[in-house]
N, C-alpha and C positions, 0 to 999 in steps of 0.2 A: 585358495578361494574360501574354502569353509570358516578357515582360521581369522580371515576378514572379516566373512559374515557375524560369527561367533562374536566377536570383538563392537562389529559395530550393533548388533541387535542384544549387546550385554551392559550391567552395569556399568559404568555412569553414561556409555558413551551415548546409547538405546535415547537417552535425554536428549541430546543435540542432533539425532537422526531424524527425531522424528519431527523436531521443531524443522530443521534445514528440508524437512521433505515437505511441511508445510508452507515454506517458501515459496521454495521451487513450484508448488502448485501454482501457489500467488503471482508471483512473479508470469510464468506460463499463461498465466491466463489473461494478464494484462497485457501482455507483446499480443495475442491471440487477438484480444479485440481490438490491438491498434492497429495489426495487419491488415484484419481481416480478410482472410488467403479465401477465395474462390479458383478450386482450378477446375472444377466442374462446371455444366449447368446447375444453379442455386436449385433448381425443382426436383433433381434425381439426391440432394441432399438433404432433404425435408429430416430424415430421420437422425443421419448425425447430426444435423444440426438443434436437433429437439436436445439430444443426448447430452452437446456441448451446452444449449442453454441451462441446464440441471446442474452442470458441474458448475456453470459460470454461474447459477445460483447462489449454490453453495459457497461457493468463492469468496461471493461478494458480501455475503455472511460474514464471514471473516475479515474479509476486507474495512465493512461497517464497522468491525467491533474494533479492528489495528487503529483505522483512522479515529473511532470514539476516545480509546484511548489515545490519541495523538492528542488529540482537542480537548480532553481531560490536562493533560502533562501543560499545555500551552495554556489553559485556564488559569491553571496553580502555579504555571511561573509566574504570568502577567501578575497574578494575586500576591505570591509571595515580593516581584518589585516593587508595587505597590506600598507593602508594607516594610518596606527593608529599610527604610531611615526610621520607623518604631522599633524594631525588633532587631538593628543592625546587620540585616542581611535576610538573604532567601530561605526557605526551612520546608519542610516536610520534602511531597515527591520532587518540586522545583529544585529544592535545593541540593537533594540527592545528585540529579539530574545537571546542573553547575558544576556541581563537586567533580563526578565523574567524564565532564565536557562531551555528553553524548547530546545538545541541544543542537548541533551544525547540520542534521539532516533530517526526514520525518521521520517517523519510528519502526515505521515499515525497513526502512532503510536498517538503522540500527540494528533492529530484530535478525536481520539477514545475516550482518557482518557476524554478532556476537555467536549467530548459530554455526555459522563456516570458522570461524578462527575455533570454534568451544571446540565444536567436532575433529576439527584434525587435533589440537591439544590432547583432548581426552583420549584419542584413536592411539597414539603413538604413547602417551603416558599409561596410559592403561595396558599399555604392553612392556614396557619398561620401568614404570615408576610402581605400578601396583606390585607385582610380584613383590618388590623388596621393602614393603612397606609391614611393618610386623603386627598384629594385630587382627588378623583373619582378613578374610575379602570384601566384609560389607565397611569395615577400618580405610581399607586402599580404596574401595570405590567412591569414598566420600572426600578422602582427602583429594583421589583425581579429578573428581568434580566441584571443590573450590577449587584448585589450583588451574581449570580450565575457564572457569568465570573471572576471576582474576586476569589471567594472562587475555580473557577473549575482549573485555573493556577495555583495556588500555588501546590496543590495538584497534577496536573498531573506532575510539577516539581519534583516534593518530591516521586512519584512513577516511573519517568521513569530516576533519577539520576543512579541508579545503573544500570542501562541497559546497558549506554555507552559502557561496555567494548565489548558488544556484537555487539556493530555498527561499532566499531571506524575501526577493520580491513576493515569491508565491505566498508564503505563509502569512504576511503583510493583509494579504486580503481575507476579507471574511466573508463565509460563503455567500449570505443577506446580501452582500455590496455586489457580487457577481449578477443580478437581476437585472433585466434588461441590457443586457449585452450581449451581442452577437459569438456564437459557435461554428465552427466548423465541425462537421459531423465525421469521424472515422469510422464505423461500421457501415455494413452493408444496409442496415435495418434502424429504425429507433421505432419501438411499439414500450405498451404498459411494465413490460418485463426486462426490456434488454435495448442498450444503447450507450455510446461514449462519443464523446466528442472533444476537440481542443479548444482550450481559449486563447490567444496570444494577443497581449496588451503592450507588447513593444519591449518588454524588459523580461518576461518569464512566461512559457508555455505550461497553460497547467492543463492534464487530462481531465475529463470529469464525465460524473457517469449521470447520462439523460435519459427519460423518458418521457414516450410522449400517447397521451393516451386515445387522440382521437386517430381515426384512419387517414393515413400519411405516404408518401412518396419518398420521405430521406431515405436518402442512399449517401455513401462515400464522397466525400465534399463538398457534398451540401450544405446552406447556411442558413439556419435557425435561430431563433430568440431565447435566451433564460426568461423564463414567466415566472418561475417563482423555486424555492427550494423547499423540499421536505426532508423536513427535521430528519423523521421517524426511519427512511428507508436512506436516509443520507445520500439523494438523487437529486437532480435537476429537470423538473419540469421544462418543455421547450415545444415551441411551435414552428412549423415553416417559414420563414423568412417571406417565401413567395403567399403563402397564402393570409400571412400581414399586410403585404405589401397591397394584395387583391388582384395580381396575376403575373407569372413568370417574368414580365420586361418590367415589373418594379411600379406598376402604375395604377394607379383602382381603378376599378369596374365601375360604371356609370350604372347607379342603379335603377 
């Protein structure tokens, strides 16, 4: 166990530990708000629940800046096809990103594979490969760590090719075209801070994170409206379906 630990909190692997643990947060936190698990009364959890909204803060911190970058990568393709009858093809990150056939999933995605294939790579070469590698330890830790990036690309290529079919509708859409269409709500709750709900348009479910700033009644599948999206917190604005509508049976209030 030591000898594990040792290996995985050392050079190079310590790199892919701590990416693969920042996953796993992500990941965790994103099944957490789909579930949304109550096995209590919601009122004796006031306090985990404060605790979970902080992490799923933070989270979504990251999550902002995965998915900014995702929509950065998807800008400079679009850009680089654009220009590829001038300049005979894609170039800078797009092209990278071609080259290496990591464009068939979102990045989030990618980010995961490349960190689980790096980390076991590096876990076992850095047990076997370093020692024999002549040139002292920081020599081997670097040669295990290209030859953990190398091997972790191909691989997460070769695993997330068949996904595409799964993305292509979703990415298709641009967040601006999402406005005015109907949500189902998956959380318990959607307030100023905290909410996710699905969209399903007949060909691809996409999760998306809502909130909603006046005082509200969503709960767990419930059906709300996109009003608008911001930019800045990369969320969706949404109102009650019912209180558009002007009351529960769908019908307005005679004023």
């Amino acid at each position: 166990m030591q000898e594990f630990l040792n290996t995985i909190l050392s050079m190079p692997t310590v790199v892919f530990t701590v990416l693969l643990g920042m996953m796993v947060l992500y990941w965790i936190s994103v099944v957490a708000g789909a579930l949304d698990i109550e096995l209590f009364d919601p009122g004796s959890l006031d306090g985990v629940d404060g605790a979970l909204e902080g992490v799923d803060g933070a989270l979504e911190g990251a999550d902002g800046a995965l998915e900014g970058a995702d929509g950065a990568a998807e800008g400079a393709d679009g850009a680089a096809e654009g220009d590829a009858d001038a300049e005979g093809g894609p170039s800078g990150l797009a092209g990278a990103l071609h080259a290496l056939r990591l464009r068939y999933a979102p990045l989030t995605i990618v980010i995961s594979f490349i960190a689980l294939f790096g980390w076991v790579v590096s876990f076992f070469a850095s047990q076997y490969l370093a020692p024999v590698i002549p040139g002292g330890a920081w020599i081997g830790s670097a040669v295990v760590l290209v030859v953990a990036v190398v091997v972790a690309i191909p691989l997460t290529s070769l695993i997330t090719r068949p996904m595409a079919p799964l993305f292509h509708n979703a990415s298709a859409k641009k967040n601006r075209d999402l406005i005015g269409l109907g949500v189902t709500i998956r959380t318990g709750r959607v307030d100023a801070s905290f909410g996710q709900a699905t969209l399903d348009d007949g060909q691809a479910k996409l999760l998306l994170h809502v909130r909603c700033e006046a005082d509200n009644t969503l709960a767990r599948g419930d059906q709300a409206l996109i009003v608008n999206w911001n930019e800045d917190a990369n969320t969706f604005d949404v109102e009650p379906m019912d209180a558009l509508l002007g009351g529960p049976d769908g019908s307005r209030e005679a004023d």
